[in-house]
mmCIF file as gemmi writes it, N, C-alpha and C atoms, coordinates in Angstrom:
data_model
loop_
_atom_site.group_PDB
_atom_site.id
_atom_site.type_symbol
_atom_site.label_atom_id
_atom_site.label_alt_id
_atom_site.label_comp_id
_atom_site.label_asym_id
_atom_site.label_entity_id
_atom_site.label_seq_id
_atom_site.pdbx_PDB_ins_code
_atom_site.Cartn_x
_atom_site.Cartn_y
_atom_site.Cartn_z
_atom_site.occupancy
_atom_site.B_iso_or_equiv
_atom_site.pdbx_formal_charge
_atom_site.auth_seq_id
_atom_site.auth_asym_id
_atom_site.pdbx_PDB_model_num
ATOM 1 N N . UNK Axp A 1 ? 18.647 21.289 -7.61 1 0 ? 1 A 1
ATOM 2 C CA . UNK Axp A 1 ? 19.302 20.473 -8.606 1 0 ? 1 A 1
ATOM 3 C C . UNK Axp A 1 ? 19.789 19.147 -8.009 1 0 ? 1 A 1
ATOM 4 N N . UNK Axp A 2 ? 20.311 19.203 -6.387 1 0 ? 2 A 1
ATOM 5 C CA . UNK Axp A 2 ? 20.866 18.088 -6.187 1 0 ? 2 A 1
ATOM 6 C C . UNK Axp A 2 ? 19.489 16.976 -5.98 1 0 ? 2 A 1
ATOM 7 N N . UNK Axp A 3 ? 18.424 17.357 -6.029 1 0 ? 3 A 1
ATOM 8 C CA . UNK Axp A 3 ? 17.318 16.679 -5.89 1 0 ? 3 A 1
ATOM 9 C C . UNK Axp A 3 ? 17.071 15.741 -6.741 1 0 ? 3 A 1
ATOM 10 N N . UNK Axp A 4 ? 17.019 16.418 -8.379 1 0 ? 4 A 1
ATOM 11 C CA . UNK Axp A 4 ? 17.194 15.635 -9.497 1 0 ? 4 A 1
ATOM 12 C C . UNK Axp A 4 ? 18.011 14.63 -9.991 1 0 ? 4 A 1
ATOM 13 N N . UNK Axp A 5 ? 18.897 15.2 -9.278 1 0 ? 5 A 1
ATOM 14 C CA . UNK Axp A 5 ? 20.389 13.926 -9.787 1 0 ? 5 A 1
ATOM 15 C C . UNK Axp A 5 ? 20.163 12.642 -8.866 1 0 ? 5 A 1
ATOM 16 N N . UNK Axp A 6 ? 19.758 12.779 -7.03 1 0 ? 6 A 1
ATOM 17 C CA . UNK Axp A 6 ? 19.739 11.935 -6.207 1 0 ? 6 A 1
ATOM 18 C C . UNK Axp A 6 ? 18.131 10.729 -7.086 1 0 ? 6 A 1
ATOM 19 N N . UNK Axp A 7 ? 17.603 11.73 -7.563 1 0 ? 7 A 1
ATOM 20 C CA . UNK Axp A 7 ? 16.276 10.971 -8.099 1 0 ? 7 A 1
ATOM 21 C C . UNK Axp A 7 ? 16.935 10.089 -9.95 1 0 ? 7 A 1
ATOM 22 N N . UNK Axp A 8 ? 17.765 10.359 -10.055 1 0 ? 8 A 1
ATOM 23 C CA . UNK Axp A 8 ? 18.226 10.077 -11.002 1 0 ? 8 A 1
ATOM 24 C C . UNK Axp A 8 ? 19.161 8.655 -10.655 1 0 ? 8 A 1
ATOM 25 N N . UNK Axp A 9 ? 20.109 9.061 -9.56 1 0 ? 9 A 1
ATOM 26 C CA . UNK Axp A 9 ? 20.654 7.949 -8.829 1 0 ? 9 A 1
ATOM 27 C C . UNK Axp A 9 ? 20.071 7.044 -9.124 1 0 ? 9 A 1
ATOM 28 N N . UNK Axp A 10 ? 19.007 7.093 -7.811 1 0 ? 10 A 1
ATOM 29 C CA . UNK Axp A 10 ? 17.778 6.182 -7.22 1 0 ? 10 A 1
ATOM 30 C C . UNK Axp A 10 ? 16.973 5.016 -8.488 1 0 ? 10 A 1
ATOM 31 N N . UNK Axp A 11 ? 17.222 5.599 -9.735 1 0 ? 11 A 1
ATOM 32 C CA . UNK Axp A 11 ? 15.932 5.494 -10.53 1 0 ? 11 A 1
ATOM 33 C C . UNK Axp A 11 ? 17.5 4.516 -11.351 1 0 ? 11 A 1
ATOM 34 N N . UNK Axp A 12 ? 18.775 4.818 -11.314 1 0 ? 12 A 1
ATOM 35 C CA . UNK Axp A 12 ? 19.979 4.494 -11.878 1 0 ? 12 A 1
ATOM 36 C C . UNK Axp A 12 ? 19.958 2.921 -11.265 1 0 ? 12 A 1
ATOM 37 N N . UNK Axp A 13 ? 20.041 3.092 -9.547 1 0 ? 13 A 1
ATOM 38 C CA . UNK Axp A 13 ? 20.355 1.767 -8.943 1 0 ? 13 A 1
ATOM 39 C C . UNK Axp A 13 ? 19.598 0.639 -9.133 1 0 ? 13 A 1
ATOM 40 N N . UNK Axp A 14 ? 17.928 1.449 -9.305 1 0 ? 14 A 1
ATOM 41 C CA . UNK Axp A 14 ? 16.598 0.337 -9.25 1 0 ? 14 A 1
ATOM 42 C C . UNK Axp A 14 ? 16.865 -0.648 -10.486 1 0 ? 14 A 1
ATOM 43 N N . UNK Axp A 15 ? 17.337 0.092 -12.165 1 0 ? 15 A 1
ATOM 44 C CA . UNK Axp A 15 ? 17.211 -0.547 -13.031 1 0 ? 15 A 1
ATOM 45 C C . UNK Axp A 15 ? 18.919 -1.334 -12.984 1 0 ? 15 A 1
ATOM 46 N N . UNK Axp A 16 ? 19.841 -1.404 -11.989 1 0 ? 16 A 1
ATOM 47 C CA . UNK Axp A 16 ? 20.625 -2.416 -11.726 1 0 ? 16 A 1
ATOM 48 C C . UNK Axp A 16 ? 20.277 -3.53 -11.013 1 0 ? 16 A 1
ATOM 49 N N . UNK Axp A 17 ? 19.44 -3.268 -9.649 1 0 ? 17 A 1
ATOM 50 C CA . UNK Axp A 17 ? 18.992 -4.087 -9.236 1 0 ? 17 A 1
ATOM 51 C C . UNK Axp A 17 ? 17.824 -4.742 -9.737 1 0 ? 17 A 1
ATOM 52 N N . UNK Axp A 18 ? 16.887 -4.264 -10.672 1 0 ? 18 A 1
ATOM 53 C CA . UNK Axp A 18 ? 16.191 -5.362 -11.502 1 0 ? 18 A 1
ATOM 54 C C . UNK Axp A 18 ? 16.565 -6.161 -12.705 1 0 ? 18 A 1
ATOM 55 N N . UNK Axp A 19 ? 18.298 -5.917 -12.818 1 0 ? 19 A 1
ATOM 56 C CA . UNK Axp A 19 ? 19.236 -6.719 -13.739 1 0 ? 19 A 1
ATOM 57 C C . UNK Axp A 19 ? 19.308 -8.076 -13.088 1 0 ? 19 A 1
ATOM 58 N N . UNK Axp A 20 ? 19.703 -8.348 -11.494 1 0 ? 20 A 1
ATOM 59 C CA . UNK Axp A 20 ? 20.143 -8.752 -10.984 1 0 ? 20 A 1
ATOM 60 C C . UNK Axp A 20 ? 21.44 -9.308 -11.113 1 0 ? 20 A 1
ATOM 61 N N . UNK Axp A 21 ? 22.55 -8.287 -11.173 1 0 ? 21 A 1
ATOM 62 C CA . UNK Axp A 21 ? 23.739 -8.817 -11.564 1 0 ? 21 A 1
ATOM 63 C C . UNK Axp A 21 ? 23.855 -9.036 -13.036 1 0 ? 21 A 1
ATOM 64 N N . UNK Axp A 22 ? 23.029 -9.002 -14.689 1 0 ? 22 A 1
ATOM 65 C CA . UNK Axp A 22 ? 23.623 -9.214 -15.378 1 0 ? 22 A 1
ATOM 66 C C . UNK Axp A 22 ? 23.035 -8.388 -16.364 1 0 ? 22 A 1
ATOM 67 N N . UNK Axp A 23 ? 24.275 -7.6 -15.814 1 0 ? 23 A 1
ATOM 68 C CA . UNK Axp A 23 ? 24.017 -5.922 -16.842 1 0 ? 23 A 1
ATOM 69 C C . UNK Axp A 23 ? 25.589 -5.584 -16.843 1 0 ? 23 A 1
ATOM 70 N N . UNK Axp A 24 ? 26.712 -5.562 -17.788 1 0 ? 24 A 1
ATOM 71 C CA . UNK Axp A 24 ? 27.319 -5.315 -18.576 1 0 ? 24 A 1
ATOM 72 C C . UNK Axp A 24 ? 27.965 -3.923 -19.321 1 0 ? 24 A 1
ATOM 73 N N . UNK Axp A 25 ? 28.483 -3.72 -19.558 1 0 ? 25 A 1
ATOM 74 C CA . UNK Axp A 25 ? 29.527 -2.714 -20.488 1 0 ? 25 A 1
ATOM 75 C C . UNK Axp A 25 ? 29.807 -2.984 -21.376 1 0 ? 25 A 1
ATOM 76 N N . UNK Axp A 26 ? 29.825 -2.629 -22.422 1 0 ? 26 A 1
ATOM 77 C CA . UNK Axp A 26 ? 30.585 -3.048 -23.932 1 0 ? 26 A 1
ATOM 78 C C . UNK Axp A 26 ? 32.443 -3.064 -23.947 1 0 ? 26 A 1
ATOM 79 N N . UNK Axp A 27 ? 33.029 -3.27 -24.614 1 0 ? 27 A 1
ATOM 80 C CA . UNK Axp A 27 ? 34.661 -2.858 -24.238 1 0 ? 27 A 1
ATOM 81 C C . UNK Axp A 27 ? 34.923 -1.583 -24.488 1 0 ? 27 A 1
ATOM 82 N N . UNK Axp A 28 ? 33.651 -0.84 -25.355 1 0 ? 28 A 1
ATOM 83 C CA . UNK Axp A 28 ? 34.477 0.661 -25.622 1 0 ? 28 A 1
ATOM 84 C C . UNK Axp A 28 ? 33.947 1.691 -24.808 1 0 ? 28 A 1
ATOM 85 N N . UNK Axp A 29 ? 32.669 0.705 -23.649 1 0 ? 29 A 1
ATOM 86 C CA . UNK Axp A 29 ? 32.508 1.801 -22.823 1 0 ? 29 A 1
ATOM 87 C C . UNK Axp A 29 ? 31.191 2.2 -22.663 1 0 ? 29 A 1
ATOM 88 N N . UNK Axp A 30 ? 30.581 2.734 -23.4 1 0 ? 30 A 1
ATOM 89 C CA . UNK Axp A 30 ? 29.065 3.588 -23.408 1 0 ? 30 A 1
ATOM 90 C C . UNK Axp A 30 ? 27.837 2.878 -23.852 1 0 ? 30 A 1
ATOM 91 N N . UNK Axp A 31 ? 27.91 1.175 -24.326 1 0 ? 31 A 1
ATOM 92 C CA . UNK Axp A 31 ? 26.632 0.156 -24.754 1 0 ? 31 A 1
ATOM 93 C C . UNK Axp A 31 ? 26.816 -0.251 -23.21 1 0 ? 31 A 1
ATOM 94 N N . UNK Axp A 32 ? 25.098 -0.387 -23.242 1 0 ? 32 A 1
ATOM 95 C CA . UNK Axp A 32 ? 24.748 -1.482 -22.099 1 0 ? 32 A 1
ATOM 96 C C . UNK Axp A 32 ? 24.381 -2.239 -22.778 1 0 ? 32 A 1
ATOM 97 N N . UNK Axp A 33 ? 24.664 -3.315 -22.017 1 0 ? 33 A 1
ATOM 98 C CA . UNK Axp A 33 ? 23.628 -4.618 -22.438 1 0 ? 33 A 1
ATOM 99 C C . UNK Axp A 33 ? 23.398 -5.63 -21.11 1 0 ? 33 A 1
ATOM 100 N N . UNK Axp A 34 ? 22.373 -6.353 -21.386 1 0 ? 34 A 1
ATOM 101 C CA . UNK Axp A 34 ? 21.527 -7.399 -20.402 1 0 ? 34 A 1
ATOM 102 C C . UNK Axp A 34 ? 21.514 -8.572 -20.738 1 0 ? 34 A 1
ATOM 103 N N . UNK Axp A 35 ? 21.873 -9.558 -19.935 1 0 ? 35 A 1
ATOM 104 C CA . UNK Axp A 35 ? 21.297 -10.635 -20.543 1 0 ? 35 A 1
ATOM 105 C C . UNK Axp A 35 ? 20.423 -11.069 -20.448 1 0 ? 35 A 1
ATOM 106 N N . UNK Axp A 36 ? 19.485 -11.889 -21.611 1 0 ? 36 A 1
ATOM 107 C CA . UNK Axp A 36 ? 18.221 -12.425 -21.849 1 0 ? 36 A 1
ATOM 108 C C . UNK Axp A 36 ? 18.118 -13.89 -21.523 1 0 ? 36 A 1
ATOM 109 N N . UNK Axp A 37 ? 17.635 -14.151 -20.735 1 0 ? 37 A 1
ATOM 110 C CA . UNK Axp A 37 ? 17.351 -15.135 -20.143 1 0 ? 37 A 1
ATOM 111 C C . UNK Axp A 37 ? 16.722 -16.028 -20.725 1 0 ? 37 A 1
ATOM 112 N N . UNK Axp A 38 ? 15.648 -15.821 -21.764 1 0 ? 38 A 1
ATOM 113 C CA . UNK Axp A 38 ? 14.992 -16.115 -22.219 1 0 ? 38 A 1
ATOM 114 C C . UNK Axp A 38 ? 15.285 -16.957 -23.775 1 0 ? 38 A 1
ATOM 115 N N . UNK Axp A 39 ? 16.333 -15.701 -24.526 1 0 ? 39 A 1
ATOM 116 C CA . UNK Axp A 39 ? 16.865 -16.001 -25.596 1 0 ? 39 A 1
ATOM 117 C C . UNK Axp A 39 ? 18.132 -16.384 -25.192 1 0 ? 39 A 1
ATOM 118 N N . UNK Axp A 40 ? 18.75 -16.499 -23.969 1 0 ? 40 A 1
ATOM 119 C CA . UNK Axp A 40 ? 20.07 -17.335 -23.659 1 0 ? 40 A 1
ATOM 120 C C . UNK Axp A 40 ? 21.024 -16.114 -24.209 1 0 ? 40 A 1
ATOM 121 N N . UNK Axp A 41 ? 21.401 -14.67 -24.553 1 0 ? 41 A 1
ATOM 122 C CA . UNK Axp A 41 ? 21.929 -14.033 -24.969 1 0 ? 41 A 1
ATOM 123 C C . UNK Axp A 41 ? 22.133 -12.381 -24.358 1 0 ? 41 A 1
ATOM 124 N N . UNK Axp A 42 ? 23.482 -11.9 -24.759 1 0 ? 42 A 1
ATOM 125 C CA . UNK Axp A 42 ? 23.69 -10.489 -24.313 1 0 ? 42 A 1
ATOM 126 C C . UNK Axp A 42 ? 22.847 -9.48 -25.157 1 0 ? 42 A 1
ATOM 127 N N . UNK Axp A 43 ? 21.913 -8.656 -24.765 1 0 ? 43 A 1
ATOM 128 C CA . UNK Axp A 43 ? 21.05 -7.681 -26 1 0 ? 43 A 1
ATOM 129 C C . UNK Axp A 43 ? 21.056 -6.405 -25.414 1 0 ? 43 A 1
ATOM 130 N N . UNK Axp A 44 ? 21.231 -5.746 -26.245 1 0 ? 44 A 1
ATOM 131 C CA . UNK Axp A 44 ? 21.344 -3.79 -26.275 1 0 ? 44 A 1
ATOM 132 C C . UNK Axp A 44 ? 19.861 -3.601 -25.907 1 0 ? 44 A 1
ATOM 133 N N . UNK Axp A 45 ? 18.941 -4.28 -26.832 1 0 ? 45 A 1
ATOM 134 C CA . UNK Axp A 45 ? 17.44 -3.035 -26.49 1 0 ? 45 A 1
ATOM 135 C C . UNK Axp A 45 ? 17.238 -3.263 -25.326 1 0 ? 45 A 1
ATOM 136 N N . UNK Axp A 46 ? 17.475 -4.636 -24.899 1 0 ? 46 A 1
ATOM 137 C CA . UNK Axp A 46 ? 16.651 -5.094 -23.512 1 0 ? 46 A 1
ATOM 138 C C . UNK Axp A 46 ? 17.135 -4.158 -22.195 1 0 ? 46 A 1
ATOM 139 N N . UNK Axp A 47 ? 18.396 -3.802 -22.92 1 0 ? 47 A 1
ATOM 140 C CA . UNK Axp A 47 ? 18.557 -2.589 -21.743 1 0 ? 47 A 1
ATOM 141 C C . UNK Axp A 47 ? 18.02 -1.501 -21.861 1 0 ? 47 A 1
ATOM 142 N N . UNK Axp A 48 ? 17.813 -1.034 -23.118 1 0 ? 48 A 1
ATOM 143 C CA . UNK Axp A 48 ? 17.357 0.319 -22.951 1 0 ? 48 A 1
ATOM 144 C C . UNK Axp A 48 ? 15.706 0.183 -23.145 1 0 ? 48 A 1
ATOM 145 N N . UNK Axp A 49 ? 14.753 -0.678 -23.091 1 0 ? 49 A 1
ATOM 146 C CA . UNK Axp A 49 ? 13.436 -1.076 -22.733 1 0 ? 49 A 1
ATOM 147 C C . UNK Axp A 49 ? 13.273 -1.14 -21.141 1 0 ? 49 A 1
ATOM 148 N N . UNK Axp A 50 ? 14.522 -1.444 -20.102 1 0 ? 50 A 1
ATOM 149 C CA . UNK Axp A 50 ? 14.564 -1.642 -18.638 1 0 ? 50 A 1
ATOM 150 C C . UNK Axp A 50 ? 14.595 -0.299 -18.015 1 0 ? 50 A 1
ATOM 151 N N . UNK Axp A 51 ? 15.411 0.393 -18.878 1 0 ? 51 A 1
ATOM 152 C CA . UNK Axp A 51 ? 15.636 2.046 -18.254 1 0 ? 51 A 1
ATOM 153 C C . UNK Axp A 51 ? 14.664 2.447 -18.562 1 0 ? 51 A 1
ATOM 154 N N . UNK Axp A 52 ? 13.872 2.639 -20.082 1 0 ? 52 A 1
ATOM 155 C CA . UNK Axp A 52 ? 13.004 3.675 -20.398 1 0 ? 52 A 1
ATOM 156 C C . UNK Axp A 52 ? 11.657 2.842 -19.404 1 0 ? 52 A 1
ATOM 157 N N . UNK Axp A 53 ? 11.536 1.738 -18.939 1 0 ? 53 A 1
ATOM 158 C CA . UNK Axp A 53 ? 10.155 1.163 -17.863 1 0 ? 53 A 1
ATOM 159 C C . UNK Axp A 53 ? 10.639 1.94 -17.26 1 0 ? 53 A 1
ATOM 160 N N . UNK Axp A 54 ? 11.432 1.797 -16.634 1 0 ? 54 A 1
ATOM 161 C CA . UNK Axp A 54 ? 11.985 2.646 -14.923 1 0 ? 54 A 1
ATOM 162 C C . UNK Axp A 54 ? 11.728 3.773 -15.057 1 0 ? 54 A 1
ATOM 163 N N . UNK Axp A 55 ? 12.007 4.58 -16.572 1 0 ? 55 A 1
ATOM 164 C CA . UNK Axp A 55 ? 11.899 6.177 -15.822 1 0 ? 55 A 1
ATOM 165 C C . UNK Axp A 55 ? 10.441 6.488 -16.01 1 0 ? 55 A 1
ATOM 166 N N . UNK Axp A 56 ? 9.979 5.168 -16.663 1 0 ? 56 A 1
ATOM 167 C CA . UNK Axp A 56 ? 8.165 6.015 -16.808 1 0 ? 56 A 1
ATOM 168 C C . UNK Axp A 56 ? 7.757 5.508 -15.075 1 0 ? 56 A 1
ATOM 169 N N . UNK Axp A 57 ? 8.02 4.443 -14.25 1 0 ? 57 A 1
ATOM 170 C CA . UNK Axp A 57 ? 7.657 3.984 -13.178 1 0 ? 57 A 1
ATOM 171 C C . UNK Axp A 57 ? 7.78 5.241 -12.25 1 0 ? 57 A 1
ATOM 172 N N . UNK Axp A 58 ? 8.703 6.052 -12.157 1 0 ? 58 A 1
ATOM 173 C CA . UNK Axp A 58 ? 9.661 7.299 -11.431 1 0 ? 58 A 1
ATOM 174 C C . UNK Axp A 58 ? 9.081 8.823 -11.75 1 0 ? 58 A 1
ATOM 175 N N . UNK Axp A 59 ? 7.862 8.638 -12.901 1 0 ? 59 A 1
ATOM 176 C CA . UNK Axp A 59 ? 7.434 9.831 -13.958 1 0 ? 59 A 1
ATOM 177 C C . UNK Axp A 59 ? 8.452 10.609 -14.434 1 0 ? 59 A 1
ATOM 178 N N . UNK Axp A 60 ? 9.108 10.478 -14.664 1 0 ? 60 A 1
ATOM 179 C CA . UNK Axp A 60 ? 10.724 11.314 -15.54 1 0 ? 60 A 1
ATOM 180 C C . UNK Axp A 60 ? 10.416 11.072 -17.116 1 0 ? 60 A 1
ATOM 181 N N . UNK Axp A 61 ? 10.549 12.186 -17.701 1 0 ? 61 A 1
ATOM 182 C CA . UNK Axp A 61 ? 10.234 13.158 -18.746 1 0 ? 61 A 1
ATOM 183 C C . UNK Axp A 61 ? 10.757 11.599 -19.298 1 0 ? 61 A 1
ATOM 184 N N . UNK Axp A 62 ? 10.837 11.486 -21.236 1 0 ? 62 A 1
ATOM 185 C CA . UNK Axp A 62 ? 11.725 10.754 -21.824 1 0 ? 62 A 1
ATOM 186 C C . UNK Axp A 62 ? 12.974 11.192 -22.213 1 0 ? 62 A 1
ATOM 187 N N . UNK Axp A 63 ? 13.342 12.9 -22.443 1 0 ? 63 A 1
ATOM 188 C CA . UNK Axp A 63 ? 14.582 13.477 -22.62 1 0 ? 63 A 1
ATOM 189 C C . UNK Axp A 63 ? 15.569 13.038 -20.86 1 0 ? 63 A 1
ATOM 190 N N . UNK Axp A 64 ? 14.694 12.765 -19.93 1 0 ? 64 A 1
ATOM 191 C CA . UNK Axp A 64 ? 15.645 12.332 -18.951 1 0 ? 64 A 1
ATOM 192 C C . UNK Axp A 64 ? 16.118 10.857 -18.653 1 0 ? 64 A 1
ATOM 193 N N . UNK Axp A 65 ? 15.923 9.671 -19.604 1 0 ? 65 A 1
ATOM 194 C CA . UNK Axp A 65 ? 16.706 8.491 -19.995 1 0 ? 65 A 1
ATOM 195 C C . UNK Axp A 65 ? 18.102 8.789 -19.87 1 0 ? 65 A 1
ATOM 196 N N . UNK Axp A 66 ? 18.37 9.861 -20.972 1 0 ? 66 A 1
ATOM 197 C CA . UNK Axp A 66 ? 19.888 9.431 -20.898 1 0 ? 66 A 1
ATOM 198 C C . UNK Axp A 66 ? 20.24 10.454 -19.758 1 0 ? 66 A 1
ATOM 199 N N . UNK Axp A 67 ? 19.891 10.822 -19.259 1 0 ? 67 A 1
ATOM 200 C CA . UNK Axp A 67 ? 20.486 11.654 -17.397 1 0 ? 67 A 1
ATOM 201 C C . UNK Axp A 67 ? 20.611 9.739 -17.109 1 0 ? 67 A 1
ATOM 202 N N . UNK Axp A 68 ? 19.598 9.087 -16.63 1 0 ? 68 A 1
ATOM 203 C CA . UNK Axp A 68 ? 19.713 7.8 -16.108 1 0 ? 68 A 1
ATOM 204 C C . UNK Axp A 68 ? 20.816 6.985 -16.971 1 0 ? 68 A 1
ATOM 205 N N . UNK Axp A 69 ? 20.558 6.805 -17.581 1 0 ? 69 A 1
ATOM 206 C CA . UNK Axp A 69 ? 21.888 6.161 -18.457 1 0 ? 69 A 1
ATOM 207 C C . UNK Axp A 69 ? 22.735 6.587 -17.871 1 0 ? 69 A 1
ATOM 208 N N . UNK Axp A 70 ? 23.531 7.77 -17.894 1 0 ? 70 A 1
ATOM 209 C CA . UNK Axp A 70 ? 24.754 8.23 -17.756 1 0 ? 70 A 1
ATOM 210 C C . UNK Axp A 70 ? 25.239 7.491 -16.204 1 0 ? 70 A 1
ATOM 211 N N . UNK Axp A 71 ? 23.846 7.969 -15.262 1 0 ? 71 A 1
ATOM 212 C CA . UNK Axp A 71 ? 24.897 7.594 -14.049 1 0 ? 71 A 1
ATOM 213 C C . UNK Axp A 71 ? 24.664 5.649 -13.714 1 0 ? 71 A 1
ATOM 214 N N . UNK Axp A 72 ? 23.812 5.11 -14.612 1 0 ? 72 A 1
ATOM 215 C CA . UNK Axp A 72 ? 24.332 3.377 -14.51 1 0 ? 72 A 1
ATOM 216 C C . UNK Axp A 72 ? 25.275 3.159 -15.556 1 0 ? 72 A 1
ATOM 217 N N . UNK Axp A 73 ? 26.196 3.815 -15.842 1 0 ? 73 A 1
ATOM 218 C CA . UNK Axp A 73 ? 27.132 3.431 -17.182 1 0 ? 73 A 1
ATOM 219 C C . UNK Axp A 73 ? 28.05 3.962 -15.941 1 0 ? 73 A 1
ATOM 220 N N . UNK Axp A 74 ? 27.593 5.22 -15.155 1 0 ? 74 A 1
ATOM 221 C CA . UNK Axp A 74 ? 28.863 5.678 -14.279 1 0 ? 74 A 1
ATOM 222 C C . UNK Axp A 74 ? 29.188 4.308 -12.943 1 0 ? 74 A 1
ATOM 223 N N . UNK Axp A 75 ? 28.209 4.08 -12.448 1 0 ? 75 A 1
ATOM 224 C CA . UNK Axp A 75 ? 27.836 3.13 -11.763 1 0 ? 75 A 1
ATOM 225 C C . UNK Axp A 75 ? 28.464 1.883 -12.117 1 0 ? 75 A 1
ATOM 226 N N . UNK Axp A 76 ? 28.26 1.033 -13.241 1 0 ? 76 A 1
ATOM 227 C CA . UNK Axp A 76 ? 28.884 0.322 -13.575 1 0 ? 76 A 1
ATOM 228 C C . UNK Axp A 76 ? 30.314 0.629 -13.609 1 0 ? 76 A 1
ATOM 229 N N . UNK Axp A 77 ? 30.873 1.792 -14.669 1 0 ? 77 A 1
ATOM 230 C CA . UNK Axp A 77 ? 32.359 1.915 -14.452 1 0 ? 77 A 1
ATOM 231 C C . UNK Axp A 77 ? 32.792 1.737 -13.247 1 0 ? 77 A 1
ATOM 232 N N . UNK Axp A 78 ? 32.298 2.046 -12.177 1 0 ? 78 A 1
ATOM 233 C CA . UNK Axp A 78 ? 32.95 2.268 -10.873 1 0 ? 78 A 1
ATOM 234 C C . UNK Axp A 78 ? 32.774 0.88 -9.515 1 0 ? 78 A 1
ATOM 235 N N . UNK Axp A 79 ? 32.387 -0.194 -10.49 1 0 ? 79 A 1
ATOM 236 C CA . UNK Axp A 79 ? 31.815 -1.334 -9.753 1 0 ? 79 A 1
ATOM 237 C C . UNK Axp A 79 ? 33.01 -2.296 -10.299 1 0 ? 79 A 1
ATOM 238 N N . UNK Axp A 80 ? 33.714 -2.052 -11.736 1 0 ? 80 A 1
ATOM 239 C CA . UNK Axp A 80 ? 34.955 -2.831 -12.027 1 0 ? 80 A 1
ATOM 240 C C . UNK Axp A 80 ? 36.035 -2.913 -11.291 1 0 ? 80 A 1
């Protein structure tokens, strides 16, 4: 089990570090969001289009997104 979670980590940190710094929290806690560079703006899907690339890059099921979610939302909390 601890295998899964460390691969979960791993797969957590990659889609921070391909934020580069601008990946976000909502104020109540549990939205990510990214900013778009492109459209000059903060956006919800663009985060969850970054995680669900990553976990297909990693081969992780799609019911295991939100395992990844959880620990870059934990990640983030713990970076404030």
């Amino acid at each position: 089990m601890a295998k899964i979670e460390k691969l979960y980590q791993n797969v957590a940190m990659q889609v921070i570090r391909r934020c580069h710094g601008s990946i976000q929290l909502k104020k109540r806690g549990n939205v990510i969001e990214v900013y778009d560079v492109k459209r000059h703006f903060w956006s919800k899907g663009l985060a969850g289009l970054i995680i669900k690339e990553e976990c297909k890059l990693a081969n992780l099921k799609d019911w295991e997104i939100a395992r990844v979610r959880a620990f870059i939302i934990d990640e983030l909390k713990s970076n404030k």
